[in-house]
N, CA and C of each residue as an Amber inpcrd file, in Angstrom:
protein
   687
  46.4970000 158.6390000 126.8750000  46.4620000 157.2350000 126.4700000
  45.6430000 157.1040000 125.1870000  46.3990000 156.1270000 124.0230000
  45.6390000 156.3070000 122.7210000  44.7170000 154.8200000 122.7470000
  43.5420000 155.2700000 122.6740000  42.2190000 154.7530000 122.8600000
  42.6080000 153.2420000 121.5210000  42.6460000 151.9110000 122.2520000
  42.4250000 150.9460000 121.3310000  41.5390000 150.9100000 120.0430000
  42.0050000 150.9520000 118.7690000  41.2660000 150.7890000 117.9010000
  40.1650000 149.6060000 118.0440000  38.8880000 149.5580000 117.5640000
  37.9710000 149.0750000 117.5930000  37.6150000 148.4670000 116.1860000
  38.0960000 147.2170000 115.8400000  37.5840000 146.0350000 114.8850000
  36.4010000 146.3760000 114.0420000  36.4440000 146.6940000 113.2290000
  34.6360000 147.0850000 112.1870000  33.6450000 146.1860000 112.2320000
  32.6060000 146.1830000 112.5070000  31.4800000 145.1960000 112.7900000
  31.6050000 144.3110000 111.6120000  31.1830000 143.6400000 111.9650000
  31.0020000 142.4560000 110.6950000  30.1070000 142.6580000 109.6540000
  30.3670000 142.3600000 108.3070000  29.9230000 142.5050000 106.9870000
  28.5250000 141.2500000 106.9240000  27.2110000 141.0450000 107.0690000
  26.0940000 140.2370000 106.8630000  26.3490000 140.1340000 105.1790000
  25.4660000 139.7200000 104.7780000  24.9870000 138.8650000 103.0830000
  25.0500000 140.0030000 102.5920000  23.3350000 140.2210000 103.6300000
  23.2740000 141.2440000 102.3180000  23.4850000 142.5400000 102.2750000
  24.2410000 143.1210000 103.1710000  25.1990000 144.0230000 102.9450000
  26.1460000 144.0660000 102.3230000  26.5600000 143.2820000 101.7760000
  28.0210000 142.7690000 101.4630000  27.2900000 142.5360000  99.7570000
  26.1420000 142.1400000  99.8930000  25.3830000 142.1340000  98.0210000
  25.4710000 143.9880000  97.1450000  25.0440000 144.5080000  98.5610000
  24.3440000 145.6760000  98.0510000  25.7900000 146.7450000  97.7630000
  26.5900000 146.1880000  98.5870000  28.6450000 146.9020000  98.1800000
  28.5840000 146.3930000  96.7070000  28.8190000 144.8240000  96.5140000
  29.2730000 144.6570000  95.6600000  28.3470000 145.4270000  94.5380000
  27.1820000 145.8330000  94.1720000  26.2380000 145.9780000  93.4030000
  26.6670000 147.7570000  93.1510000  27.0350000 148.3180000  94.1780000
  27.0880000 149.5850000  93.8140000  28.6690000 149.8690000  93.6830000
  29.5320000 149.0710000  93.8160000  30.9360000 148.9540000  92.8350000
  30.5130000 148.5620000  91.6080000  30.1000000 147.4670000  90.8390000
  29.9930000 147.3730000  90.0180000  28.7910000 148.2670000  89.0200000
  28.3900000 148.8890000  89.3240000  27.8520000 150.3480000  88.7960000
  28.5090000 151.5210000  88.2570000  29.7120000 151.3550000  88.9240000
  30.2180000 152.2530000  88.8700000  30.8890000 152.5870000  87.3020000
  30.8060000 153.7360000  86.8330000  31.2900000 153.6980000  85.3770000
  32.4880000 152.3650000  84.4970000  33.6100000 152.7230000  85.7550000
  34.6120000 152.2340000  85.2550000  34.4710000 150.7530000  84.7360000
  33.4250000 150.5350000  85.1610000  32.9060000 148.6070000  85.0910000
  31.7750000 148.5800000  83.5480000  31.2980000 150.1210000  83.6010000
  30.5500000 149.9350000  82.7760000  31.1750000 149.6060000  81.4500000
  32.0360000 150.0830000  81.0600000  32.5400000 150.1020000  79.7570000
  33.1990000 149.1110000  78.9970000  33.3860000 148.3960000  79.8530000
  33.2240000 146.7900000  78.9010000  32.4470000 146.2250000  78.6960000
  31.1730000 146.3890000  79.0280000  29.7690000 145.6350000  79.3930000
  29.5500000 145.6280000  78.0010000  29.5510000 144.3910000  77.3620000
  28.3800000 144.5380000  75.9200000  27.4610000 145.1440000  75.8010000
  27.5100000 145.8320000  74.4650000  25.9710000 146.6320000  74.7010000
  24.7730000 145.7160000  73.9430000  23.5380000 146.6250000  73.7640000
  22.4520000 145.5020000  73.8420000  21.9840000 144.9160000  72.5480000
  22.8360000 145.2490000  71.5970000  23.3280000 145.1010000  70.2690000
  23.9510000 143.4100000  70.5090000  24.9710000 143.6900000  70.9620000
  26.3420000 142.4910000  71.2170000  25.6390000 141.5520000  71.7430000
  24.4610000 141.8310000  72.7920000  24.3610000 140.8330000  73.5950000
  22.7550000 140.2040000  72.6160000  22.3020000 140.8450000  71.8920000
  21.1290000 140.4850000  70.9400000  21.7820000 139.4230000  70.1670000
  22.4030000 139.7830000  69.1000000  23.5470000 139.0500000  68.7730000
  23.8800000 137.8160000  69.0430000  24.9500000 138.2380000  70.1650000
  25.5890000 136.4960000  71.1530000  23.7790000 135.7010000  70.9600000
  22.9120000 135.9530000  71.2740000  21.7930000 135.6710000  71.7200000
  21.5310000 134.7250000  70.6290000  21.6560000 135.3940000  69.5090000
  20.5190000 134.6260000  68.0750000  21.9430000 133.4700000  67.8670000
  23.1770000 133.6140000  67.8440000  24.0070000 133.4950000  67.3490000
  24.1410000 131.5490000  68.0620000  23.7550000 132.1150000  69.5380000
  23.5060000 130.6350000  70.3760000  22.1320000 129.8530000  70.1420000
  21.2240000 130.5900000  69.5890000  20.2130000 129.7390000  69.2440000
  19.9830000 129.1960000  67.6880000  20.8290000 129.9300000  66.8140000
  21.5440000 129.2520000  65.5250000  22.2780000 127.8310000  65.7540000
  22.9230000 128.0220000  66.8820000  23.7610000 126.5770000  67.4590000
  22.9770000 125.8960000  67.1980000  22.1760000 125.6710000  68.1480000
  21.0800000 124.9100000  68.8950000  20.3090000 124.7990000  67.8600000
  20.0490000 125.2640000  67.1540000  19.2400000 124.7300000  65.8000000
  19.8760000 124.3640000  65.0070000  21.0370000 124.2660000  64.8100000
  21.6300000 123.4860000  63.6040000  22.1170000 122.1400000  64.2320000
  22.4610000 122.3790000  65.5180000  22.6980000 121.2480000  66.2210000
  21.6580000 119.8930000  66.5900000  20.7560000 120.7170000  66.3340000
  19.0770000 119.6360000  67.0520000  18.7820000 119.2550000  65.6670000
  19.4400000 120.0450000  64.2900000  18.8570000 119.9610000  62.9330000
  19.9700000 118.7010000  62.5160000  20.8720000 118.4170000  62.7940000
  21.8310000 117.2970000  62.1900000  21.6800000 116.0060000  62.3100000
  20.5700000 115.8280000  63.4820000  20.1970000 114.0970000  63.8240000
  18.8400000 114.3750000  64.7300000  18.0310000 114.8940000  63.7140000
  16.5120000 114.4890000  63.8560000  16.3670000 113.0780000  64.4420000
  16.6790000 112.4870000  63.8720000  16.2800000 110.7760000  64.1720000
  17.4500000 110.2160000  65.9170000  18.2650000 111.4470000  65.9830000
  19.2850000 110.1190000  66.8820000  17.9450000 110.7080000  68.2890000
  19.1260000 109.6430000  69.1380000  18.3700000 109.1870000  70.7200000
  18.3990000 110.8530000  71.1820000  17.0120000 111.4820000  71.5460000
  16.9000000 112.5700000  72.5620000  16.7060000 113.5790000  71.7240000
  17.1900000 113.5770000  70.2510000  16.3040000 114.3390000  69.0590000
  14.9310000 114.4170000  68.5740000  14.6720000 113.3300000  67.9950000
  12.9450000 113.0750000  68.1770000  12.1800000 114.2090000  67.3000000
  11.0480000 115.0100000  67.9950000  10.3210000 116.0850000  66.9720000
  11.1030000 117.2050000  66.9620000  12.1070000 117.5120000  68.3870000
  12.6600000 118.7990000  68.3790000  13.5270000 118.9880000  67.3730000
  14.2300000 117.9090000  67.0110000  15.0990000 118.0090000  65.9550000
  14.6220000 118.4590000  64.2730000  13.1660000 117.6650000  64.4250000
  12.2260000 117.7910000  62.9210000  11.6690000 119.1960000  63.0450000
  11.4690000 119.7840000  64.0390000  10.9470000 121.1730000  64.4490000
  12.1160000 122.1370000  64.0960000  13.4260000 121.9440000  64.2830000
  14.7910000 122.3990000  63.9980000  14.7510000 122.6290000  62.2230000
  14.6910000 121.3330000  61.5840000  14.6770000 121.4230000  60.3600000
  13.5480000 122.5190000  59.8140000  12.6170000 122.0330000  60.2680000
  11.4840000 123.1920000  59.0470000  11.5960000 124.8760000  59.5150000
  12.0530000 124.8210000  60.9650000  12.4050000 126.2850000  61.3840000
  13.7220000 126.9370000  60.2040000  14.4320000 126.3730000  59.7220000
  15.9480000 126.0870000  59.4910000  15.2760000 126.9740000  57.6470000
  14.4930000 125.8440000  57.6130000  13.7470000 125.9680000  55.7760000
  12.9320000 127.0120000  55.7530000  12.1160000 127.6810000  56.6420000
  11.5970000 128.5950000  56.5940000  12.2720000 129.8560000  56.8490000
  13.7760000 129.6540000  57.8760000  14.3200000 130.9280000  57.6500000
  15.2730000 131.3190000  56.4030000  15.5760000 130.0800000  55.4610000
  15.9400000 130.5950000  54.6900000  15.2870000 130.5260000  53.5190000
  14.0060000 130.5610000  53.7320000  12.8230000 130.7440000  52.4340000
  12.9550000 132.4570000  52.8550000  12.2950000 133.0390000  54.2970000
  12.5580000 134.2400000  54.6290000  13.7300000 135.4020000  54.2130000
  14.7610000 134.5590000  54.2350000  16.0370000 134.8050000  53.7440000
  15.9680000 135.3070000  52.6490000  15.5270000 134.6720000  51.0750000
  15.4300000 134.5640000  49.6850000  14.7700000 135.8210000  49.8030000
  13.3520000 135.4080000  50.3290000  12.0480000 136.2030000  49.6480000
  13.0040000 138.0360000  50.2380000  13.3040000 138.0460000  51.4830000
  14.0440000 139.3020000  52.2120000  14.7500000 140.1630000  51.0610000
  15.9790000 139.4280000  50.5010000  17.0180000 139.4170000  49.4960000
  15.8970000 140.1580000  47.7470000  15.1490000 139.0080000  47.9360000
  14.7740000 139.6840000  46.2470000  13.6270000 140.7570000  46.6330000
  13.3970000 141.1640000  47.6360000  12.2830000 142.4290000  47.8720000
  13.0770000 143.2890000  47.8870000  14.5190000 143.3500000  48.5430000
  15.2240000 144.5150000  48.4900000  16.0430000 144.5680000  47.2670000
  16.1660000 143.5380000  46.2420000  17.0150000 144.1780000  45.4200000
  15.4180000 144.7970000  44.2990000  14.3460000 143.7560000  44.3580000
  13.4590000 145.0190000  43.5770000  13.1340000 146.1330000  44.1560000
  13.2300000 146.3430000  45.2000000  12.9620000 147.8120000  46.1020000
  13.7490000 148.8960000  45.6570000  15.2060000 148.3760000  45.5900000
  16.2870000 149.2120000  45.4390000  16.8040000 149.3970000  43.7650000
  15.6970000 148.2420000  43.4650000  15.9710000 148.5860000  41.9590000
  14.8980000 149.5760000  41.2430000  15.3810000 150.3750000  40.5180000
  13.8960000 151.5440000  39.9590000  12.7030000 150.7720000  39.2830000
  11.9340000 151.1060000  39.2770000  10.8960000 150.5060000  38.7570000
  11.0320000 150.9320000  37.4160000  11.6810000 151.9870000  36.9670000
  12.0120000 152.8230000  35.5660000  13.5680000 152.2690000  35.1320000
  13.8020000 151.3760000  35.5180000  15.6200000 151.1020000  35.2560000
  15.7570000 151.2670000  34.2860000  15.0990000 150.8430000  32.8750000
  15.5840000 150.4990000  31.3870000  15.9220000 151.7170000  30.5980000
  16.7560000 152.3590000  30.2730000  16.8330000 153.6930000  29.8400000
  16.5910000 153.0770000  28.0910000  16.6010000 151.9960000  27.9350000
  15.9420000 151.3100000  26.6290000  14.7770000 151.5430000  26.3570000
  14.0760000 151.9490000  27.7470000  12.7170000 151.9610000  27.4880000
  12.0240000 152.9010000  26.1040000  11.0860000 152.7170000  25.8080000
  10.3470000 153.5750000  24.4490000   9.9600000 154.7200000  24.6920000
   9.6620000 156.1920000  24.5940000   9.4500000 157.1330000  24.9910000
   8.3140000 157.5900000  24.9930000   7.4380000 157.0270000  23.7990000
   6.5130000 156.9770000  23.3210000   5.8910000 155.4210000  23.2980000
   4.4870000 154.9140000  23.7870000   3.9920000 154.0030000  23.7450000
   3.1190000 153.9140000  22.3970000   2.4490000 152.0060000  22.1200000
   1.7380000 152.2730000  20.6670000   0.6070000 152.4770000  20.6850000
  -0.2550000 153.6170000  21.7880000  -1.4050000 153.8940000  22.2910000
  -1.0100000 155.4550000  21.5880000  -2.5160000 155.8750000  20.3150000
  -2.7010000 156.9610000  19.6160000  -2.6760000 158.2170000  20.2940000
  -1.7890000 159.3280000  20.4560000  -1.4780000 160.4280000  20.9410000
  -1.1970000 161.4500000  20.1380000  -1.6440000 162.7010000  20.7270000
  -1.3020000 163.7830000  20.0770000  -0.3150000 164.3370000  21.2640000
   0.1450000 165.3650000  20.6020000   1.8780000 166.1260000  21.5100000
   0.8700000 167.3290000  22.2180000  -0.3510000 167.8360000  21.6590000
  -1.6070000 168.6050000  22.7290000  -2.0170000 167.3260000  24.1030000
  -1.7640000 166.5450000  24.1330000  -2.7870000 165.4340000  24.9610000
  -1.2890000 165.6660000  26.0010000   0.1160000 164.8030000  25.3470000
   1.1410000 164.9050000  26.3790000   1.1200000 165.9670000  27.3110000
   0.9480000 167.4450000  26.7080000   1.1320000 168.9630000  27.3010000
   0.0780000 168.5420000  28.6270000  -1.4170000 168.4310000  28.1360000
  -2.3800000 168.3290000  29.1010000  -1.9180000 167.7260000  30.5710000
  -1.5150000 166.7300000  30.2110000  -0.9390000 165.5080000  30.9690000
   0.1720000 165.7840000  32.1270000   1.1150000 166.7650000  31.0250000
   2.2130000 167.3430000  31.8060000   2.1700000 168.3750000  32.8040000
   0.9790000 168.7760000  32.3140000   0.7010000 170.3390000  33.2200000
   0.2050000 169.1990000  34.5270000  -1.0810000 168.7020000  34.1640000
  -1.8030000 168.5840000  35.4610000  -0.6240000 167.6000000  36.3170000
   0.1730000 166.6420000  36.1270000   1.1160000 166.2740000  36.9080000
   1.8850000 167.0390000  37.6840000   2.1500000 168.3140000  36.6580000
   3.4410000 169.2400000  37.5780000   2.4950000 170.2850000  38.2850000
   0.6770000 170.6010000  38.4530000   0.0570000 171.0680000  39.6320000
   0.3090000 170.3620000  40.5230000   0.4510000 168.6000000  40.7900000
   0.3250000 167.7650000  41.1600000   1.4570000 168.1340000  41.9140000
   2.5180000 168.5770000  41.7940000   3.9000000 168.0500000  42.2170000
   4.6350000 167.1260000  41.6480000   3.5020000 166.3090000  40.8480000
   4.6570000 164.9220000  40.4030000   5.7090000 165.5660000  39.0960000
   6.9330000 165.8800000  39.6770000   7.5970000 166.3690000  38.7020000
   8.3720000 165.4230000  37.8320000   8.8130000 164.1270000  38.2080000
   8.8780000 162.8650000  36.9200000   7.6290000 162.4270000  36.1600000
   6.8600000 162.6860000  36.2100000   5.9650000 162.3320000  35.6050000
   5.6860000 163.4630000  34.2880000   5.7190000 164.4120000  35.0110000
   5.3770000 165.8770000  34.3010000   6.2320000 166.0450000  33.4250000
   7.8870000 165.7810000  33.5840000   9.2750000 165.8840000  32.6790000
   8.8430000 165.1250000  31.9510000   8.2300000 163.8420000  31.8370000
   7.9370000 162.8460000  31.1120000   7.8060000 163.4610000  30.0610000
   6.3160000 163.5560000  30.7380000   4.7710000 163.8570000  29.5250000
   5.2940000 165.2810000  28.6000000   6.3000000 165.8470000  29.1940000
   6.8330000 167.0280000  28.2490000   7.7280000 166.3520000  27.0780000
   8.4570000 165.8620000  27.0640000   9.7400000 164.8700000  26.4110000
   8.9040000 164.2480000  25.4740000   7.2340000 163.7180000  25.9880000
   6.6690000 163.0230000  25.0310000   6.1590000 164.1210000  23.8510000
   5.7080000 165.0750000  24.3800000   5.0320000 165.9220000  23.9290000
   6.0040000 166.3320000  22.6520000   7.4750000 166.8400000  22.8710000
   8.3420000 166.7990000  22.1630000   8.4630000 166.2880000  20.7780000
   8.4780000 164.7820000  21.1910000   8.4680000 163.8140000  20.4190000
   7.2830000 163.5650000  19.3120000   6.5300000 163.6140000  20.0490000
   4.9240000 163.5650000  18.9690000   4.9310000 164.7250000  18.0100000
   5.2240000 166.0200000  18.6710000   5.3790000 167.1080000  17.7720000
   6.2420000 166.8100000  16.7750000   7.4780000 166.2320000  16.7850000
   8.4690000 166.1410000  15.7990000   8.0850000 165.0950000  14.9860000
   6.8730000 164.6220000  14.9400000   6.5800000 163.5900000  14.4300000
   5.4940000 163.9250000  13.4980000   4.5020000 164.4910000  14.2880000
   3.3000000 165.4200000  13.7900000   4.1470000 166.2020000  12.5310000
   4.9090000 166.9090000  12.9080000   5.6010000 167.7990000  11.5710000
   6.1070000 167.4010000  10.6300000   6.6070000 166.2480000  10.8650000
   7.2360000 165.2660000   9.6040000   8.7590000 165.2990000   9.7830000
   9.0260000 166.2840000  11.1860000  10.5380000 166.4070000  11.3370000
  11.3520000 165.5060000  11.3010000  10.6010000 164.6240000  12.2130000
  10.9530000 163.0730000  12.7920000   9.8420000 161.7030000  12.0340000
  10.0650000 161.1290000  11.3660000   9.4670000 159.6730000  10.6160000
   8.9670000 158.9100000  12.6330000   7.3340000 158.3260000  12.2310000
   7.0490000 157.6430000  13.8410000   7.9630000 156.6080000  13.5790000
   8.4790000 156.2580000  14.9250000   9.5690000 155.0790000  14.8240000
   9.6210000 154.4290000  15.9250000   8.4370000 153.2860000  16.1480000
   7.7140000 152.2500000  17.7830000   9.4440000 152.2400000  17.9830000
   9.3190000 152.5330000  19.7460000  10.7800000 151.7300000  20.4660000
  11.5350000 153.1850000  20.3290000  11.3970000 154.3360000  19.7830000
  12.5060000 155.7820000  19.7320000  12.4210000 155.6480000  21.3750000
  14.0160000 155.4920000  22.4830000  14.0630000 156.0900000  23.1220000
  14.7420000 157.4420000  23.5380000  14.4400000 158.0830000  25.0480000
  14.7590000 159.3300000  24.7940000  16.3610000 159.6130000  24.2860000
  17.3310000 159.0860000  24.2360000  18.4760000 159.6800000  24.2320000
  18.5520000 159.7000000  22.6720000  18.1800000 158.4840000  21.9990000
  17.7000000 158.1540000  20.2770000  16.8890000 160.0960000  20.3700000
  15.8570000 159.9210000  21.2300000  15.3470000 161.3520000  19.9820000
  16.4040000 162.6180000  20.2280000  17.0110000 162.3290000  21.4090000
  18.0580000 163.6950000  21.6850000  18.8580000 164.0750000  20.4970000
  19.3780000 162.7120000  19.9300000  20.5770000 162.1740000  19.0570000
  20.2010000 162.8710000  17.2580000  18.5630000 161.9980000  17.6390000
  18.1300000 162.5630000  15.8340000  17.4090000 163.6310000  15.7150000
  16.7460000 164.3140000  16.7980000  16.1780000 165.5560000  16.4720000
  17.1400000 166.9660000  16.7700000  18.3480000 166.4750000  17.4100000
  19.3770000 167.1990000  16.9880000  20.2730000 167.4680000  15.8190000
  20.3720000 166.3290000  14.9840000  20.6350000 166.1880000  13.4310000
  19.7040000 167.3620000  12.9000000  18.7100000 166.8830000  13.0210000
  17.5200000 168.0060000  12.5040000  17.5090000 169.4980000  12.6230000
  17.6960000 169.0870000  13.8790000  17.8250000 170.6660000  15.0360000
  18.6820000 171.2660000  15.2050000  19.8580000 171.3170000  14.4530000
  21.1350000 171.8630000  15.3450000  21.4060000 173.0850000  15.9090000
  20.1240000 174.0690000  15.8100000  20.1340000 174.5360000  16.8420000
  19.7790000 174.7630000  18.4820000  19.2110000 173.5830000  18.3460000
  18.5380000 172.8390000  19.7450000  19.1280000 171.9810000  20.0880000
  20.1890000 171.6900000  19.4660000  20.6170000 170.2410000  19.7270000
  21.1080000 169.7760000  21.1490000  21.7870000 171.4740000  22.1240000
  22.1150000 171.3470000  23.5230000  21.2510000 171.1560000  24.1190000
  20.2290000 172.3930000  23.7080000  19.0750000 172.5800000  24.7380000
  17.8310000 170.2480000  24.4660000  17.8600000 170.3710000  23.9630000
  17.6630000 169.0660000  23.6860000  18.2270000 167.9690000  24.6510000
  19.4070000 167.9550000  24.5200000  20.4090000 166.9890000  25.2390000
  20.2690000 167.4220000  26.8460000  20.1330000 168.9070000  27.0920000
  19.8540000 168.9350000  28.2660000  18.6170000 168.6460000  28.7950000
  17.3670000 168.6970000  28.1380000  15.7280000 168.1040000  28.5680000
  16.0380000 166.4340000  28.7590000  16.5340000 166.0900000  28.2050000
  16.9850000 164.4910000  27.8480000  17.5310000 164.3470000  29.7340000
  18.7300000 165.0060000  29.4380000  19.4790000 164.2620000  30.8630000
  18.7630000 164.6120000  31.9080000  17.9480000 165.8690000  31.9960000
  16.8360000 166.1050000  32.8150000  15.9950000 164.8160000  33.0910000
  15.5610000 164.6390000  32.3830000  14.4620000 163.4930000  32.1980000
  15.1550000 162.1290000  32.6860000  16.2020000 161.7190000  31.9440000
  17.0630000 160.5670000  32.2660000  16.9030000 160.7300000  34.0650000
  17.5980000 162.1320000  34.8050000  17.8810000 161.8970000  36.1440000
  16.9760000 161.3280000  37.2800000  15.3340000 162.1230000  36.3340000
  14.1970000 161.9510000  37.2970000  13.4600000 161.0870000  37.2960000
  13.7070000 160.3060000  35.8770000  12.9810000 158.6600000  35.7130000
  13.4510000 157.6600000  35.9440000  15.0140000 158.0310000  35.5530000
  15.8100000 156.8130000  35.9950000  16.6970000 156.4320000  37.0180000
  16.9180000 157.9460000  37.1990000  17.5810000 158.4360000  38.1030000
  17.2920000 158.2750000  39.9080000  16.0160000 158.2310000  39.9520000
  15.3900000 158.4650000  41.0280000  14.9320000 159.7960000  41.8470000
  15.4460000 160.6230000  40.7010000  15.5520000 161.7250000  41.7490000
  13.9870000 162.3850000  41.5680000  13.8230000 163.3590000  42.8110000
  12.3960000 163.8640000  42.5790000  11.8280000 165.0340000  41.8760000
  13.0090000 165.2930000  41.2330000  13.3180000 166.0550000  39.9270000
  12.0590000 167.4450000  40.9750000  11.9660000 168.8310000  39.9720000
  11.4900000 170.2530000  40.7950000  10.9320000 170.7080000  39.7870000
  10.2650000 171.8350000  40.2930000   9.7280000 172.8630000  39.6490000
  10.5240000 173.4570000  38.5780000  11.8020000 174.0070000  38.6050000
  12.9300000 174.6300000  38.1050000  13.3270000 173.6150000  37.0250000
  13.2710000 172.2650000  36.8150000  13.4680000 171.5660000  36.3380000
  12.5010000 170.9250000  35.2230000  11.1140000 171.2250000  35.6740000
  10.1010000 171.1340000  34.5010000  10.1530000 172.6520000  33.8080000
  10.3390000 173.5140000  34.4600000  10.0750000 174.5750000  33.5090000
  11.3690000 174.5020000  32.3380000  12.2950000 174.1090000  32.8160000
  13.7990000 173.9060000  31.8820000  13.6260000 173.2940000  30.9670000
  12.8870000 172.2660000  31.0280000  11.9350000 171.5050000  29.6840000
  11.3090000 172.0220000  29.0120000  10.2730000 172.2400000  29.8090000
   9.1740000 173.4320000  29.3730000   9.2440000 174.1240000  28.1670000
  10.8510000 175.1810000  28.4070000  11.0860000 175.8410000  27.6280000
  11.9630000 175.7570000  26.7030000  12.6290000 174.2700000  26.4880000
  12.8750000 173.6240000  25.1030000  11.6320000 173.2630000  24.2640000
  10.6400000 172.8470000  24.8620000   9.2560000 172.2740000  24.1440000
   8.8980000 173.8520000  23.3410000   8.3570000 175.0790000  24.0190000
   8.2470000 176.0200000  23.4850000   9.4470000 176.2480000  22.5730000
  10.5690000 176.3450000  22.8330000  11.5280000 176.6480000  21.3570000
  11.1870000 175.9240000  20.1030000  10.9500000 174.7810000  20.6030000
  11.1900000 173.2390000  19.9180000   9.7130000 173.8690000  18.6060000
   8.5990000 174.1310000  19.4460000   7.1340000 174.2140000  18.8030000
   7.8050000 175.8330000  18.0700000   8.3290000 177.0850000  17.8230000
   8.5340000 177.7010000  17.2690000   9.6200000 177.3840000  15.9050000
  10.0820000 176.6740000  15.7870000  11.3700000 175.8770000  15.3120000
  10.5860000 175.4130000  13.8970000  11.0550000 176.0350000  12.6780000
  10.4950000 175.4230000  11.5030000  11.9110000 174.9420000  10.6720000
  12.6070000 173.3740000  11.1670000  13.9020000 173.2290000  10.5740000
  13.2510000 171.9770000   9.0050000  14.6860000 171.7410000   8.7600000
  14.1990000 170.9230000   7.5760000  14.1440000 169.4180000   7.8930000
  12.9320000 168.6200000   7.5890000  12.8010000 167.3250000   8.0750000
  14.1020000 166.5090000   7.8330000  14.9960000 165.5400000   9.0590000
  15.4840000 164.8330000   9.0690000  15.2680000 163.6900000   8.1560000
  14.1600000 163.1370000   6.9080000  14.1870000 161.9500000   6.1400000
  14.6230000 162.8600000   5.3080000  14.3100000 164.1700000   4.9810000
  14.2580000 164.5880000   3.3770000  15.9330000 165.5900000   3.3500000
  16.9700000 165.4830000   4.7320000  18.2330000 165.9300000   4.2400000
  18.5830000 165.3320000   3.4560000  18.8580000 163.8190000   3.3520000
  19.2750000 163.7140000   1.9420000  19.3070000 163.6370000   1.0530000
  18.0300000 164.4060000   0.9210000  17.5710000 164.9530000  -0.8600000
  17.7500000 166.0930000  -1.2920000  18.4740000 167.0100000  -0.2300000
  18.7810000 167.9860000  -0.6360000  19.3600000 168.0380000  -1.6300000
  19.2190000 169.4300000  -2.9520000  20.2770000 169.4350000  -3.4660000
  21.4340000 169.9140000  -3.5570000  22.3170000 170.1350000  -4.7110000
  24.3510000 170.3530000  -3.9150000  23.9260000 171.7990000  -3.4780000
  22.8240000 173.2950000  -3.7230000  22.9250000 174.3190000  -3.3190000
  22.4960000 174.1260000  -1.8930000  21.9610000 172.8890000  -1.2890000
  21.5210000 172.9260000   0.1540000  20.0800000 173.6900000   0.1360000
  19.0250000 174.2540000  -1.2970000  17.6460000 174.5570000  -1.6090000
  17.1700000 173.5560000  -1.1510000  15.9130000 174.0850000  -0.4220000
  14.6750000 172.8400000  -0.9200000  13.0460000 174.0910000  -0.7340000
  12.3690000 173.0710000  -1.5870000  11.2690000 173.6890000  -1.1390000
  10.3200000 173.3810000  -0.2410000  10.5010000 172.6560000   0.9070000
   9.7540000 172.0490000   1.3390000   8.8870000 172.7700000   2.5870000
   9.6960000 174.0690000   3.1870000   9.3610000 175.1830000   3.9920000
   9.0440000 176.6140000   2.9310000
């Protein structure tokens, strides 16, 4: 004889809480669940409501201060807003942007003082700084010699341009200290060791280099003589 099945006891509250709680655990439920991103979000997104909503009739019935509290919250987040906006575009903007900039300042220098300058930066590590003070060093020298006429405002790509006229046999190695320099000042980059010495050793060519001054080519005469070396 097959034994009457027997009815399942009855389901209480909170048994019946603690089922539903561990079905809905279960992965398959998980994966629609907003994550805590979405639900941050929905969050600000409903209290934007509610503040623009309490902000449109300060004065009507049941508005009152909450509504005036709405407004200056409203003005201060988008004062926050502004000030947010122009910190990151000067943040993200170089502090060196102007490749206009002068290469040389109108504070009295010798192209020995730049070197000094350059070395102890690049012990330092600071290797934009160090590319700098070499480029300057450059410059003063070609100036010191009479290669180059002083000229307030020469920037670097200007001296690449005319002390290559001068130089034409430096004129690459030149152009390459230049874009060196350009990458790590303006560039942002944190420019290296390998990269000051690459300078380095245009400055040393540059200081062995006895060419004919750039004011006085065109006084040469038609044999291309001068006596000026």
């Amino acid at each position: 004889m097959i034994p009457a099945l027997l009815d399942p006891p009855p389901v209480d509250r909170d048994t019946a809480r603690e089922l539903a709680r561990r079905e809905l655990e279960k992965p398959v439920y998980q994966r629609d669940k907003p994550s805590w991103l979405e639900r941050t979000l929905e969050r600000l997104a409903e209290w934007l409501r509610d503040l623009f909503s309490h902000a449109q009739a300060p004065n009507a019935k049941g508005g009152g201060a909450e509504g005036w509290i709405s407004i200056a919250v409203i003005i201060l987040l988008v004062i926050a807003a502004v000030a947010l906006v122009f910190w990151l575009m000067r943040g993200g903007r170089n502090r060196r942007s102007s490749k206009n900039e002068a290469l040389l300042d109108d504070e009295p220098s010798t192209s020995s003082d730049h070197r000094t300058e350059a070395e102890r930066l690049a012990a330092a590590g600071e290797w934009p700084g160090a590319i700098r003070e070499r480029l300057r060093a450059m410059a003063r020298n070609l100036e010191e010699r009479a290669i180059l006429s002083p000229r307030p405002g020469r920037t670097a790509d200007e001296l690449a341009t005319e002390a290559g006229m001068a130089l034409p046999e430096l004129a690459d190695d030149l152009r390459t200290a230049v874009r060196i320099f350009d990458d790590v000042w303006y560039g942002d980059r944190p420019g290296s060791a390998d990269e000051y010495a690459r300078v380095t050793a245009v400055d040393e060519r540059l200081r062995s280099t006895k060419p004919k001054s750039l004011d006085d080519a065109e006084l040469l005469p038609a044999d291309g003589w001068s006596s000026r070396w």
